[in-house]
MMTF fields as JSON, N, C-alpha, C and O atoms, coordinates in Angstrom:
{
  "mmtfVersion": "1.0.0",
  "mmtfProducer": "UNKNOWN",
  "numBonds": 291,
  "numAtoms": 292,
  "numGroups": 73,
  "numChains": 1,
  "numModels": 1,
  "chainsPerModel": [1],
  "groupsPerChain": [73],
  "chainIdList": ["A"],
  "bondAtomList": [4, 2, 8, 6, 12, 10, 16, 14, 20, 18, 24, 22, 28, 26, 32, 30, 36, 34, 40, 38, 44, 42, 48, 46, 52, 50, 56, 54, 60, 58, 64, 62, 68, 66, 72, 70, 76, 74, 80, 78, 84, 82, 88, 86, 92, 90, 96, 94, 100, 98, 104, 102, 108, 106, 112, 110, 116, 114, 120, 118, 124, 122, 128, 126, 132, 130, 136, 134, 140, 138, 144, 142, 148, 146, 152, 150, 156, 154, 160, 158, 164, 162, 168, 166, 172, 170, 176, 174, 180, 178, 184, 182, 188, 186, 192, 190, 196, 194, 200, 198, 204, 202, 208, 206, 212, 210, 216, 214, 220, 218, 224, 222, 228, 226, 232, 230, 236, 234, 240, 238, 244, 242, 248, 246, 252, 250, 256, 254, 260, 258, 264, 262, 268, 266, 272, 270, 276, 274, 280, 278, 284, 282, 288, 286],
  "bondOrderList": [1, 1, 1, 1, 1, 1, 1, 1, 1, 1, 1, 1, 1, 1, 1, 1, 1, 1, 1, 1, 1, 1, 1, 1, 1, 1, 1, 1, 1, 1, 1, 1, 1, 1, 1, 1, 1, 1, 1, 1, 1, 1, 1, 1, 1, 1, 1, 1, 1, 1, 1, 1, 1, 1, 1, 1, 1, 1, 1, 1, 1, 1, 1, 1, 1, 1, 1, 1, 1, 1, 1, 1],
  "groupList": [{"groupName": "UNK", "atomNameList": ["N", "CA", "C", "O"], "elementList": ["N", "C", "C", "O"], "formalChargeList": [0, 0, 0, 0], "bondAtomList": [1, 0, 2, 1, 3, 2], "bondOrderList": [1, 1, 2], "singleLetterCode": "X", "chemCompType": "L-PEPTIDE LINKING"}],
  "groupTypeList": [0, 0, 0, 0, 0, 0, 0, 0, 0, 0, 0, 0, 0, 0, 0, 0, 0, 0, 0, 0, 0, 0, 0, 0, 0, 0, 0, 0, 0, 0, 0, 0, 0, 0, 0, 0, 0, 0, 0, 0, 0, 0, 0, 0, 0, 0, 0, 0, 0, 0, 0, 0, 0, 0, 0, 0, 0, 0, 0, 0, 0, 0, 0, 0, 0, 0, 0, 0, 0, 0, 0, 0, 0],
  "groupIdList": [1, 2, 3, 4, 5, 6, 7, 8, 9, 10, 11, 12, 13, 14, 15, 16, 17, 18, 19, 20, 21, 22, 23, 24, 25, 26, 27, 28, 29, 30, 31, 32, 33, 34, 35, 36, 37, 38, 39, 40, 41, 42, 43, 44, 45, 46, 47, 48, 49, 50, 51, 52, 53, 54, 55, 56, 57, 58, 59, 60, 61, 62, 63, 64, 65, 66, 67, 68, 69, 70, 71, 72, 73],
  "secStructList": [7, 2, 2, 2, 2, 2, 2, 2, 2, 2, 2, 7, 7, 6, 6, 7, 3, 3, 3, 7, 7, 6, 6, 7, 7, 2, 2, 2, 2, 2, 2, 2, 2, 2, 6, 6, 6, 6, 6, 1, 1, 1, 7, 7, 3, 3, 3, 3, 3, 3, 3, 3, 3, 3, 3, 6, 6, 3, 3, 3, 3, 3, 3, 3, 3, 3, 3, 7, 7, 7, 7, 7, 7],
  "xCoordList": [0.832, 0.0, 0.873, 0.754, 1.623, 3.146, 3.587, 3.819, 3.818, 4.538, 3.539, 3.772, 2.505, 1.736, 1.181, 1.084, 0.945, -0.07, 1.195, 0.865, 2.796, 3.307, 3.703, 4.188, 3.689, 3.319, 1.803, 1.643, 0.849, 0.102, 0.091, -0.355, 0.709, 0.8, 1.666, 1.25, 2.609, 3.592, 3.06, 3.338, 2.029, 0.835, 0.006, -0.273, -0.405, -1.675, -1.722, -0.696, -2.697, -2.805, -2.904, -3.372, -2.519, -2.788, -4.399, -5.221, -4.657, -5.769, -6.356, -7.38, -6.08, -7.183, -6.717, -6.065, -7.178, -7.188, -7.371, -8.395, -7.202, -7.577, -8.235, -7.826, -9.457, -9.733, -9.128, -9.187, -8.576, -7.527, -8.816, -9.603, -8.888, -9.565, -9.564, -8.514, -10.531, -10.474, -9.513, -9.306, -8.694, -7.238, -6.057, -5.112, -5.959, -4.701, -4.768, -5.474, -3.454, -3.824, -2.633, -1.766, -3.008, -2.404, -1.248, -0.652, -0.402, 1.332, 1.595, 2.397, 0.481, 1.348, 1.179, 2.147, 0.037, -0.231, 0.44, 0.593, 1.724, 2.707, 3.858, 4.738, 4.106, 5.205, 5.428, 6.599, 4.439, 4.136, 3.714, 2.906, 3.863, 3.925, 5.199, 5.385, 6.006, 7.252, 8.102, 8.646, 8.103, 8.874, 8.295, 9.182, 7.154, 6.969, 7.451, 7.445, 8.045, 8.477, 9.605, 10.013, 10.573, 11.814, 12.169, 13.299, 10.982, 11.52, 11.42, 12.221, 10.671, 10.177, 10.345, 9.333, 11.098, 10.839, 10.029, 9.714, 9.351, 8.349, 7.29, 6.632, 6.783, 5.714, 4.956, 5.263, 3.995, 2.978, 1.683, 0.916, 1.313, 0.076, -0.399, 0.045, -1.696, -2.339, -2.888, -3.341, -2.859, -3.205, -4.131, -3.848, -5.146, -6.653, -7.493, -7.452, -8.573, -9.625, -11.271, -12.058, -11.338, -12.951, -13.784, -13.372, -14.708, -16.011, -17.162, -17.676, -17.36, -18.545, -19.567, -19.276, -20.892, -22.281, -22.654, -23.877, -22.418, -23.693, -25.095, -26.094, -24.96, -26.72, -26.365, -25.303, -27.679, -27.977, -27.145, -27.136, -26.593, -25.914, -24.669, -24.148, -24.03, -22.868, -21.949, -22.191, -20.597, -19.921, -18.543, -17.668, -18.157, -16.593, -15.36, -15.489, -14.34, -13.804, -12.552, -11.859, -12.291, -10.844, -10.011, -10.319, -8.306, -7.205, -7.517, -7.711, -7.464, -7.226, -6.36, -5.892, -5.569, -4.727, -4.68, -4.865, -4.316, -5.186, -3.543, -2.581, -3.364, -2.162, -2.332, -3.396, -1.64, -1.237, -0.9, -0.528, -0.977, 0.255, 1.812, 2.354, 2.304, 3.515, 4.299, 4.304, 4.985, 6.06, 7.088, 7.734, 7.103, 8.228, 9.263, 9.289, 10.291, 12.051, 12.815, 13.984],
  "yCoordList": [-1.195, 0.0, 1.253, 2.247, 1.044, 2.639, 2.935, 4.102, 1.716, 2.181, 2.961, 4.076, 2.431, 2.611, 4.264, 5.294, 4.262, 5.786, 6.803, 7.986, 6.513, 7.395, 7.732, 8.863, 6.91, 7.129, 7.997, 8.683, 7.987, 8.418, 9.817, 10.638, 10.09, 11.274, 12.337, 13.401, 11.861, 12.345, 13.199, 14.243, 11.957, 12.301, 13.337, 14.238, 13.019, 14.196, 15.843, 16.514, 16.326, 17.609, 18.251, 17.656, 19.831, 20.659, 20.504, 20.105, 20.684, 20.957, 19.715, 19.621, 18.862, 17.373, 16.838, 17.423, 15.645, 14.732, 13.323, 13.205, 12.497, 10.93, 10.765, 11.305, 9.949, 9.614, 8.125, 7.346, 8.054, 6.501, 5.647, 6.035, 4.329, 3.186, 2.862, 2.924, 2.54, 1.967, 1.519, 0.821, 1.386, 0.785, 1.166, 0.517, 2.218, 2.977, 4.229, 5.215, 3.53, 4.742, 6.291, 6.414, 6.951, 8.42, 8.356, 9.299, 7.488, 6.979, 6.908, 7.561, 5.732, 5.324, 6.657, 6.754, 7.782, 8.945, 9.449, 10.037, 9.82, 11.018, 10.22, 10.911, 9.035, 8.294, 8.522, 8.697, 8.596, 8.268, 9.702, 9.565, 10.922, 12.17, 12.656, 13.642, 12.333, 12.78, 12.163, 12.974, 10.643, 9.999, 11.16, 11.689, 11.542, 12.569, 13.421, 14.111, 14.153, 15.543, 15.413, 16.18, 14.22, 14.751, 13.909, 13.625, 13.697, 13.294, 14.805, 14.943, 15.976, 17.242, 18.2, 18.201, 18.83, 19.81, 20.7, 21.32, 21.294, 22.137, 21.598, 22.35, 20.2, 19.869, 19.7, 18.823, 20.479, 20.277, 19.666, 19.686, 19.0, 18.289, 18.74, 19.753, 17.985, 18.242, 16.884, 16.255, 16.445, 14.975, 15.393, 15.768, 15.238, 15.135, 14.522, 13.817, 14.202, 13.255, 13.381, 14.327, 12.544, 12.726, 11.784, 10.715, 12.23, 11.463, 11.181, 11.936, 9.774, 9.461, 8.881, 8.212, 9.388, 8.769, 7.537, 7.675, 6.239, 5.962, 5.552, 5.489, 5.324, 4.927, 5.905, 6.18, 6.319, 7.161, 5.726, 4.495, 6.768, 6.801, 6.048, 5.568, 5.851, 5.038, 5.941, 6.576, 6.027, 6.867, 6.932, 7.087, 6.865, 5.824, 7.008, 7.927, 6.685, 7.959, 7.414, 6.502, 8.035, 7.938, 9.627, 10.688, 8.495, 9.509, 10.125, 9.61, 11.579, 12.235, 12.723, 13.222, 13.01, 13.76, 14.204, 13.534, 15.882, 16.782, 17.312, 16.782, 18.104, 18.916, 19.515, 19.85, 20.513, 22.253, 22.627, 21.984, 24.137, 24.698, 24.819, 25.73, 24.06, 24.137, 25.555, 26.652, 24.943, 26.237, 26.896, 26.302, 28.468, 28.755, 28.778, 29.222, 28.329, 28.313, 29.703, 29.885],
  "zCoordList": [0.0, 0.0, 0.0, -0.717, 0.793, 1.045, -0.064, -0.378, -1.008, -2.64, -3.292, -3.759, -3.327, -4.648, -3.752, -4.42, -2.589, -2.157, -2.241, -2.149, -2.423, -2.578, -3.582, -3.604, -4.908, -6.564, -6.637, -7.646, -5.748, -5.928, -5.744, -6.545, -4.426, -4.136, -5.253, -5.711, -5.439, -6.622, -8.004, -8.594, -8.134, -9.108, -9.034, -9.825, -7.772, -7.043, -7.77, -7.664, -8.352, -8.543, -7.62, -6.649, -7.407, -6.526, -5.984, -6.809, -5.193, -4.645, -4.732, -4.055, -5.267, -5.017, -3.672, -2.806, -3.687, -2.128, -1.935, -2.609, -1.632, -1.337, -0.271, 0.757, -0.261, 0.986, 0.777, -0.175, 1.944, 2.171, 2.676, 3.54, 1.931, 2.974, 4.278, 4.916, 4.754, 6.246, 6.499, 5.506, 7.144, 7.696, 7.605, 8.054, 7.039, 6.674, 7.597, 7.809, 8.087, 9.74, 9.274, 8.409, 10.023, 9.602, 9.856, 9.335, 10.589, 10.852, 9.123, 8.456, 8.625, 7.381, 6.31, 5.556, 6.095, 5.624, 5.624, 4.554, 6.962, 7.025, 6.619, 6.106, 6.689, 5.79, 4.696, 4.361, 3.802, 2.567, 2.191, 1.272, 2.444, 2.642, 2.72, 2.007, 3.269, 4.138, 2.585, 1.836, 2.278, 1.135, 0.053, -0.617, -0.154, -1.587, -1.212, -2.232, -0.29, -0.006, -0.411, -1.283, 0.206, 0.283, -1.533, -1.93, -2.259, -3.606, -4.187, -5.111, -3.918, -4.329, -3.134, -2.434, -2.793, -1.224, -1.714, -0.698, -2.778, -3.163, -2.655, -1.935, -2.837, -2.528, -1.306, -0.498, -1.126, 0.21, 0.308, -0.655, 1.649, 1.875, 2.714, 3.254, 3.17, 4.678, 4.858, 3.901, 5.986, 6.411, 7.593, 8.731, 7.059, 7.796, 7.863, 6.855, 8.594, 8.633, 7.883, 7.887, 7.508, 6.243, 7.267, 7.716, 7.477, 8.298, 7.158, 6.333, 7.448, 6.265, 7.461, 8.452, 7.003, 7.502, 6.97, 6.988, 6.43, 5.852, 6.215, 5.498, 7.318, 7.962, 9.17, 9.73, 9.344, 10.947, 11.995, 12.002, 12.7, 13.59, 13.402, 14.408, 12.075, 11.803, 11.226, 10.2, 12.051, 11.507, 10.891, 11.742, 9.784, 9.806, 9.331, 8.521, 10.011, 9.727, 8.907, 9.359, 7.646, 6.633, 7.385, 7.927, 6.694, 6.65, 5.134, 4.033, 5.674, 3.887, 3.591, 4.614, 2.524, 2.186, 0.997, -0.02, 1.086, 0.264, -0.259, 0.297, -1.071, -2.05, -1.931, -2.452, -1.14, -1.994, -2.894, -3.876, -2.707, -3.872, -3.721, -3.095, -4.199, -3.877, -3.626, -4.184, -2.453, -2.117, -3.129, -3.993, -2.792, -3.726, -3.1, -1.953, -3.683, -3.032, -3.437, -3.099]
}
């Protein structure tokens, strides 16, 4: 999962985001964040949480991680 979400990130357009599947805890998010940075030091994220409803009173929460605009050097 670490390879491929940090090819992903690489990819990632500014301003888009992933919501990560159930089980992918925010340890492995800033890993796999941290490996795209130091392949690009321009590049920035935010690692936050997406809450989904689907039935009343069920609530499941994903790691997200969203792109900036990259920094200028």
């Amino acid at each position: 999962m670490f390879d491929s979400l940090y090819a992903q990130l690489l990819a990632l357009p500014v301003g888009a985001a992933f919501v990560l599947p159930l089980g992918v805890s925010a340890q492995s998010a800033r890993c796999a964040v941290e490996s795209a940075i130091r392949q690009d030091l321009r590049k920035r994220f935010v690692i936050g949480e997406h809450v989904a409803r689907p039935r009343q009173a069920e609530v499941l929460r994903h790691v997200r991680i969203e792109r900036l605009a990259d920094e200028a050097i």
